[in-house]
C-alpha positions as CSV (number, residue, x, y, z in Angstrom):
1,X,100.3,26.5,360.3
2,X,102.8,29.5,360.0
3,X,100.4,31.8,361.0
4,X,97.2,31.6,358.8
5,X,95.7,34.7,359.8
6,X,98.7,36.6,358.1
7,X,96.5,36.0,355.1
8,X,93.9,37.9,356.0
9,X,95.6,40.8,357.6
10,X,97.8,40.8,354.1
11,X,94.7,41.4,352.2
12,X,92.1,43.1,354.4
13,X,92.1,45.9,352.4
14,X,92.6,44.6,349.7
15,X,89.2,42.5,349.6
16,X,87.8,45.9,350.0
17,X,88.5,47.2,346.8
18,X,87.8,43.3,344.9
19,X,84.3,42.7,346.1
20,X,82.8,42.8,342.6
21,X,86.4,40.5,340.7
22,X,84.8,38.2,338.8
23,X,85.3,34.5,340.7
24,X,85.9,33.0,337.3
25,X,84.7,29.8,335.6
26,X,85.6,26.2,335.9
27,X,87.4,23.9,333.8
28,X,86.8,20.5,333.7
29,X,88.0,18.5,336.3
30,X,89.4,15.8,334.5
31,X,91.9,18.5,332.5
32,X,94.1,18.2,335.3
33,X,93.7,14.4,337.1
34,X,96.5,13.1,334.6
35,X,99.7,11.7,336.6
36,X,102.6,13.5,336.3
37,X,104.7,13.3,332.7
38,X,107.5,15.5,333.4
39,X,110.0,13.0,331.6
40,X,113.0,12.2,334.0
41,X,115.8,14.4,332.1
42,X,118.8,12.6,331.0
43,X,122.1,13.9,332.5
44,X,122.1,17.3,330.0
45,X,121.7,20.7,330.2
46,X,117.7,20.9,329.2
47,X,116.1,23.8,331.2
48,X,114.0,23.9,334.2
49,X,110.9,25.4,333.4
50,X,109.1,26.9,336.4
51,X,105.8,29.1,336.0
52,X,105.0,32.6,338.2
53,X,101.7,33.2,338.5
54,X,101.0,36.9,339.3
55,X,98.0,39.1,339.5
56,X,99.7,41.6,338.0
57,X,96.5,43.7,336.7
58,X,93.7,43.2,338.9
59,X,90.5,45.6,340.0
60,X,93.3,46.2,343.0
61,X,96.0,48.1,340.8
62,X,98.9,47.5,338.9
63,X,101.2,46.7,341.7
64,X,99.3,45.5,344.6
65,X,101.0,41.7,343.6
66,X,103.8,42.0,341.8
67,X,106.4,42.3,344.6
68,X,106.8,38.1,345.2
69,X,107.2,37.9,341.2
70,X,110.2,40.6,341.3
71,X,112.1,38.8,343.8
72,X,111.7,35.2,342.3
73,X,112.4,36.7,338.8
74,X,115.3,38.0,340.3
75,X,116.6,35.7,342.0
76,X,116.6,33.1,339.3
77,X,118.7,36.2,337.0
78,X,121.1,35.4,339.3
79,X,121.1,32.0,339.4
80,X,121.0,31.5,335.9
81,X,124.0,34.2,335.7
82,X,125.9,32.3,338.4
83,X,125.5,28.6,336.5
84,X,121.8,27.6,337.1
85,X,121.2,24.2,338.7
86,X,123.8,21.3,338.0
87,X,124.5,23.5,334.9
88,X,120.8,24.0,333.6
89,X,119.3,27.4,333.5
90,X,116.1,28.3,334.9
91,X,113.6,29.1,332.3
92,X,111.0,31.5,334.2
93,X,107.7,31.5,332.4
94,X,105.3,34.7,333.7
95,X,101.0,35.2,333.3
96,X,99.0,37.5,334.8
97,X,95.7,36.1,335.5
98,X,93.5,39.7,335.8
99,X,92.8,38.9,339.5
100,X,89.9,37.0,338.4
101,X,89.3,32.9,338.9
102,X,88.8,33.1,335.1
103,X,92.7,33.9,334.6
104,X,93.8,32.2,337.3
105,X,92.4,29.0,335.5
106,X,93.7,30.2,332.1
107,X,97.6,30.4,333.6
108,X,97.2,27.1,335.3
109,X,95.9,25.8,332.4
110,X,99.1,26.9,330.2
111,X,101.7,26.7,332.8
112,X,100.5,23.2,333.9
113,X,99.1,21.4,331.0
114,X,100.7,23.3,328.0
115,X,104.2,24.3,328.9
116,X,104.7,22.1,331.8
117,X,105.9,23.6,334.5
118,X,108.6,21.8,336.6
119,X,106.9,23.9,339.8
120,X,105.2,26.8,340.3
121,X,106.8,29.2,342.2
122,X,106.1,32.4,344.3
123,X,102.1,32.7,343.5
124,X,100.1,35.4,344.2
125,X,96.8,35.5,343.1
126,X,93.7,37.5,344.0
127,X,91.6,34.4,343.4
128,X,93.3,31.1,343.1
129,X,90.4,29.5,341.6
130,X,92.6,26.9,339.7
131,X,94.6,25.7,343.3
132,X,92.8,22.3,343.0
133,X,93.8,21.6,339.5
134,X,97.3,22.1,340.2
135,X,97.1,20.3,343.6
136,X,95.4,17.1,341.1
137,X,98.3,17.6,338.4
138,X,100.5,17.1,341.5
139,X,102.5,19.9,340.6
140,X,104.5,21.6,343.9
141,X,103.4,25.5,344.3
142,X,106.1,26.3,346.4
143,X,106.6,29.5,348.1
144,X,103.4,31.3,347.2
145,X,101.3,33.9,349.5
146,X,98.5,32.7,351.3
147,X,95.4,35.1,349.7
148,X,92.5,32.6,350.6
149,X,92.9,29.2,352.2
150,X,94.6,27.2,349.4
151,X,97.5,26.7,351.0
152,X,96.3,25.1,354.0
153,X,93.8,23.1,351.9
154,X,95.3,21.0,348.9
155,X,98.3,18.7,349.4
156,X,101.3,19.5,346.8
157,X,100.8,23.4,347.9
158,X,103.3,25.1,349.6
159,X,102.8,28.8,351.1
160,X,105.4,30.5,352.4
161,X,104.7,30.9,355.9
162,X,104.1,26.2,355.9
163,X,100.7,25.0,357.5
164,X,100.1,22.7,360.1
165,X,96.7,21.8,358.5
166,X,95.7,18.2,357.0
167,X,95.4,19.6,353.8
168,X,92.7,17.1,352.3
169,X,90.9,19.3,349.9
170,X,89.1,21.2,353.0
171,X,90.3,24.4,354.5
172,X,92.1,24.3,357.6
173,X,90.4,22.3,360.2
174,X,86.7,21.4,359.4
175,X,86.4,24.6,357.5
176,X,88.9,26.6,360.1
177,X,91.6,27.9,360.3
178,X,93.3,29.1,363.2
179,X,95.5,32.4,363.9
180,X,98.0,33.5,367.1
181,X,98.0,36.6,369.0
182,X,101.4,37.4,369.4
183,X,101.2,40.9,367.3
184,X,99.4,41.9,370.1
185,X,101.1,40.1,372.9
186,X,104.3,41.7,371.6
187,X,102.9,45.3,371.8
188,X,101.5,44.5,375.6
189,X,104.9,42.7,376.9
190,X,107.5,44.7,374.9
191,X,106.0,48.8,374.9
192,X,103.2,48.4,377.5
193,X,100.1,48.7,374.9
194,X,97.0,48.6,376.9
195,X,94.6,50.5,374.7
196,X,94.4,49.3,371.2
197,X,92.1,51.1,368.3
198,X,90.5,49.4,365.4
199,X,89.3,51.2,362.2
200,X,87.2,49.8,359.4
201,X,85.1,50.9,356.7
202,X,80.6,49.8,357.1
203,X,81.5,47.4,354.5
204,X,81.7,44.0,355.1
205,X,84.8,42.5,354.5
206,X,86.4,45.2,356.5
207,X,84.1,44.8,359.0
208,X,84.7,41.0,359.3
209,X,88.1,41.4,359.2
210,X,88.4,44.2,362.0
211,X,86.2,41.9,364.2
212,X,88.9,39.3,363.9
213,X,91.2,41.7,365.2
214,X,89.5,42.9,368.1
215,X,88.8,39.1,369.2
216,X,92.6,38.8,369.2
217,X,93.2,42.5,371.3
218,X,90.0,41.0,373.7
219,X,92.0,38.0,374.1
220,X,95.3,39.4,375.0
221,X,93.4,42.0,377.4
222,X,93.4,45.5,375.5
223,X,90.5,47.6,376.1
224,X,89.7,48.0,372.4
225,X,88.4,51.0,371.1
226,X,85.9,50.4,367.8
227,X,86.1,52.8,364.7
228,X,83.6,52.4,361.9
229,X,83.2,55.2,359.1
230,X,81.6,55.2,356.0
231,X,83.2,54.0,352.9
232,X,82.0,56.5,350.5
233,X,82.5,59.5,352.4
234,X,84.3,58.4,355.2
235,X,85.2,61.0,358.2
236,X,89.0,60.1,359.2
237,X,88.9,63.8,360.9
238,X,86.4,62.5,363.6
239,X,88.2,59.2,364.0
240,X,91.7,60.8,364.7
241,X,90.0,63.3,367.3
242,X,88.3,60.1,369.2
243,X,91.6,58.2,369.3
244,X,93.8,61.0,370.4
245,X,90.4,61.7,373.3
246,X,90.3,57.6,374.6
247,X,94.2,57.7,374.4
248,X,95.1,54.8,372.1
249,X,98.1,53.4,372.1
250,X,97.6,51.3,369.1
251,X,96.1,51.9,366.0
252,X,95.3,48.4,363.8
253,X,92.6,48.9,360.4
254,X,91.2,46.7,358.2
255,X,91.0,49.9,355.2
256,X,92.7,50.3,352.1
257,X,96.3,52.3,351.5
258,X,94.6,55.2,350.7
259,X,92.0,55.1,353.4
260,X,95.3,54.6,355.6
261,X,97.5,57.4,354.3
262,X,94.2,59.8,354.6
263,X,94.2,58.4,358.6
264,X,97.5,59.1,359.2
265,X,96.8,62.6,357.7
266,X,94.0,63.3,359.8
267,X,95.6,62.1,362.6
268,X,98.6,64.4,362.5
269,X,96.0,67.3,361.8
270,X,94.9,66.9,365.3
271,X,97.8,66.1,366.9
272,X,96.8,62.1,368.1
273,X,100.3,60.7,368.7
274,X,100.2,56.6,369.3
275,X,103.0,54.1,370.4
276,X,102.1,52.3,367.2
277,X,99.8,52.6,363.9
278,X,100.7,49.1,363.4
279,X,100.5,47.9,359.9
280,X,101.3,44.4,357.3
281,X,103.9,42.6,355.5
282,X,101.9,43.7,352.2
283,X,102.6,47.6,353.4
284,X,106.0,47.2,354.1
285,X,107.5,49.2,351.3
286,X,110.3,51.1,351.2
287,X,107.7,53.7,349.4
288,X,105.8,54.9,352.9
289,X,107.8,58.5,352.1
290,X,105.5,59.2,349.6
291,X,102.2,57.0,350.3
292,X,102.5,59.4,353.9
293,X,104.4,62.4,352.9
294,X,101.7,64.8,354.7
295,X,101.6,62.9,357.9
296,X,105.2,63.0,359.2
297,X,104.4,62.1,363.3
298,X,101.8,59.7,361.6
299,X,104.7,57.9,359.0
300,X,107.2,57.4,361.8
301,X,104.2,55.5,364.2
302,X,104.7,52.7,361.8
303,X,105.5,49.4,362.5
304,X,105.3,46.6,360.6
305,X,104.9,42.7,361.4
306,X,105.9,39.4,359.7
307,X,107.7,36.4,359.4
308,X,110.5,37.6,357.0
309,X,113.8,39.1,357.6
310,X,113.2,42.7,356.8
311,X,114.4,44.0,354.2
312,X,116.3,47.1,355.1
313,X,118.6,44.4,357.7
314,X,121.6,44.3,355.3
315,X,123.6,43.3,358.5
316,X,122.5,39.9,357.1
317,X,124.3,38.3,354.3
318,X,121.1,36.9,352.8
319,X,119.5,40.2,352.8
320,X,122.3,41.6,351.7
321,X,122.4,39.2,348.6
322,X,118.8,39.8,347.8
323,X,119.3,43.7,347.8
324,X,122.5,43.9,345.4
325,X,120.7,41.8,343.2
326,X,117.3,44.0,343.1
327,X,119.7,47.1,343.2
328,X,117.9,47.9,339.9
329,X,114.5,48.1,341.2
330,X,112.4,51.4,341.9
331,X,111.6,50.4,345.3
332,X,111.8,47.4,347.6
333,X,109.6,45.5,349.5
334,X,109.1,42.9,352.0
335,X,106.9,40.6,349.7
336,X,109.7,41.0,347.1
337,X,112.2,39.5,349.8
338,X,109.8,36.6,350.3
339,X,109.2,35.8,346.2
340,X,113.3,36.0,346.2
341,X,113.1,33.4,349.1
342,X,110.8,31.4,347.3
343,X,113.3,31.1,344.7
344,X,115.8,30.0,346.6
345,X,113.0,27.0,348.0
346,X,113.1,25.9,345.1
347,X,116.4,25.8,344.0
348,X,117.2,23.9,347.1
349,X,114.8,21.3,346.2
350,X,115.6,20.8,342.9
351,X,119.7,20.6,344.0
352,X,118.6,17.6,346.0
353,X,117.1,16.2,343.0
354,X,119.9,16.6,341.1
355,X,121.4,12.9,340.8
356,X,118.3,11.0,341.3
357,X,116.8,13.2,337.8
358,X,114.9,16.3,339.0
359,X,110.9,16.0,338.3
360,X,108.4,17.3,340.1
361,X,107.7,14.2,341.9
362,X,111.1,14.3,343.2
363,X,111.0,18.1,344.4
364,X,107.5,17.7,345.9
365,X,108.7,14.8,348.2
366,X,111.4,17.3,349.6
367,X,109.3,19.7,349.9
368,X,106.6,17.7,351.6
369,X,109.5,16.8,354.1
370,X,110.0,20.6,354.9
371,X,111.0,21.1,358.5
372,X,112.6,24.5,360.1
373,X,113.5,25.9,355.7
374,X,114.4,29.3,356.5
375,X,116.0,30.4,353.0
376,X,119.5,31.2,354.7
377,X,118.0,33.1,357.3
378,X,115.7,35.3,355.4
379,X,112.1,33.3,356.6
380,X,111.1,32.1,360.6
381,X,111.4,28.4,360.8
382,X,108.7,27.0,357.9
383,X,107.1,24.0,358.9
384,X,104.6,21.5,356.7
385,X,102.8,19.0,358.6
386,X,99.2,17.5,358.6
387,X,98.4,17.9,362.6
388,X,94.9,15.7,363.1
389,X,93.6,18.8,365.5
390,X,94.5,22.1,365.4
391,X,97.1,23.4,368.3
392,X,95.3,25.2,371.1
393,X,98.7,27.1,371.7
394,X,101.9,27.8,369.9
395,X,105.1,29.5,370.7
396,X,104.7,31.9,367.5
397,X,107.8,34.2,366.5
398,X,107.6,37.6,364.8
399,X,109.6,40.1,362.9
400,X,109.2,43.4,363.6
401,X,110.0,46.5,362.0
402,X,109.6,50.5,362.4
403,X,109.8,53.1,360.0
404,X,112.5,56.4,360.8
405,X,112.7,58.6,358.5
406,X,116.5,59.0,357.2
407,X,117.1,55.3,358.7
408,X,114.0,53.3,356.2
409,X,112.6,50.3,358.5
410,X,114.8,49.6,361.2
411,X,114.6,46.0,362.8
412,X,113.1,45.9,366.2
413,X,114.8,42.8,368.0
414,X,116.4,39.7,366.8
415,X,113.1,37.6,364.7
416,X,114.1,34.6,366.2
417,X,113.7,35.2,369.6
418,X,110.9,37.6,369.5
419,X,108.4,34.4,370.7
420,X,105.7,34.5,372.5
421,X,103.5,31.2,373.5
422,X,99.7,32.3,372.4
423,X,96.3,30.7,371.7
424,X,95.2,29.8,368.9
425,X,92.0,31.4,367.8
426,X,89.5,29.8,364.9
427,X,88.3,31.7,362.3
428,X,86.6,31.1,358.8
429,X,88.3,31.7,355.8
């Protein structure tokens, strides 16, 4: 299971701002129920094709899902620069499906059926509406971010963070899926949170999402402190003066980046200092200088949770790698990271394929056998499994990072041994 509940904290906000993306049409079913023609290549040096499928213009912006793209497109460069795969290049075919179903359907449709796609690797799409056509086609999706429930619902999909779930064509667990509490559990045990804030817009995927949260702070035994303002005209002044008044330690939202930066503003105007305004692996961006350059206290409360090696830890040789490779880019990210890692999935499982004739049959069986695939370090152990009922508890590990100014995101404890056994708490997707 990874964590399934990263998915929604990833794109709280964002749902905010895609309530009206169109959900797209269908195409036929039988389009994509043919068995799997990839011809077994003879021993040559024919490319392996592999398609990205971004939303790279969406209702959200621009760049909201570009970041796992950048990293996989980079690290195939590389590859390709360093020999490819037993001598065959990497041929990297890109579409941009709007951030509607409609698109979505469109690239599957070309990538899949039309150019044929070894594997798709490092999706991220606003609305994955064609997920069970490529799931029929029996094509592995390997590596991509977990926006929706696909990943813990069709076989032959592989998110980045695994799943535990049967993965039968339903979401999760009888139409549930299931998310820890160790974010919070980290805060209590390791800076001694007790008092924990949560603001949301009167809209109601933020709503949803910040009552999610505030099950998990109830859970973990914060006294939880409920914001609400109003998503036209919303008043951050009058939030930041009631958090700094009930003494909040934490500060968790389910708004947009904007929304957030205008917080963070409002909060320095009135001088509400927190342990923690604790935000996602979507957020962690080596841009927060100039998304909060008018809250400075605000900008260095920030901390940032995931399941990746940050990306600032060059310490690491695997981060390392990944940043002198993507030296070239304006800024850096921690979903660019995880795209390069998905990469690197791939790679693996197509190596292993190597004398047998690499197809996708061949790299979905390896990747269906998945146990403890960290990329070199850079991902917590990735697990795929099909677990009849859903744990009640899990010892669930986190990265953790905090922004200093001068110093980027500095790593907060070793990833792997920031564990915490938590429950497991249901929620629908």
């Amino acid at each position: 299971m990874g964590r399934p509940s990263r998915a929604v904290e990833a794109l709280a906000a964002v749902l905010l701002l895609a309530l009206s993306a169109a959900c797209g049409s269908r195409l036929p079913e039988s389009d994509f129920t043919r068995e799997d023609r990839t011809p077994a290549p003879s021993r040559d040096t024919a490319p392996l094709r592999v398609g990205i499928i971004a939303s790279a213009t969406s209702p959200v912006g621009g760049s909201a899902f570009t970041g796992p793209r950048d990293g996989a497109k980079a690290y195939f460069d590389r590859l390709n620069a360093r020999g490819g795969v037993d001598g065959r290049r990497v041929e990297v075919r890109l579409c941009d499906d709007g951030g509607s179903g409609v698109g979505n359907n469109e690239c599957v449709d070309k990538l899949v059926e039309q150019e044929k796609v070894l594997a798709l690797v490092a999706t991220t799409a606003l609305d994955y509406a064609g997920a069970s056509r490529v799931s029929r086609a029996r094509v592995p999706d390997i590596g991509g971010q977990p926006i929706g429930a696909a990943y813990d619902t069709h076989p032959h999909l592989y998110g980045i963070y695994g799943s535990l779930a049967p993965r039968r064509g339903t979401p999760g667990w009888d139409g549930k899926l299931y998310g820890g509490t160790e974010v919070y559990r980290y805060f209590k045990r390791e800076h001694g949170a007790r008092t924990a804030a949560v603001v949301s817009y009167n809209q109601s995927a933020s709503a949803a999402y910040a009552r999610l949260v505030e099950r998990g702070l109830r859970a973990e035994g914060y006294r939880v402190v409920t914001e609400q303002v109003d998503f036209a005209l919303p008043n951050f002044r009058a939030v930041a003066a009631d958090l700094q008044e009930q003494g909040v330690d934490l500060v968790f939202d389910a708004i947009d980046g904007h929304g957030n930066a205008r917080l963070c503003r409002a909060m320095d105007e009135v001088g509400a200092d927190v342990t923690a305004k604790v935000t996602n692996v979507q957020n962690w961006t080596s841009a927060v200088p100039d998304a909060y350059e008018d809250a400075p206290r605000c900008r260095n409360a920030l901390w940032a949770t995931g399941a990746s090696r940050n990306f600032e830890d060059v310490g690491h040789p695997a981060v390392r790698e990944f940043r002198a490779a993507t030296r070239g880019l304006k800024t850096h990210s921690q979903w660019q990271l995880e795209g390069w890692a998905a990469a690197r999935w791939f790679t693996d499982a197509a190596r292993s394929c190597a004398k047998s004739g690499i197809t996708r049959a061949c790299v979905d069986a390896w990747m269906d056998r998945s146990r403890g695939y960290t990329a070199g370090g850079l991902l917590l152990p990735v697990d795929f499994a099909r677990l009849p009922e859903p744990p009640r508890t899990r010892e669930t590990c986190l990265s953790v990072a905090r922004w200093q100014d001068g110093r980027g995101w500095v790593t907060q404890g070793d990833m792997n041994r920031t564990c915490f056994p938590v429950p497991q708490l249901a929620y629908a997707p």
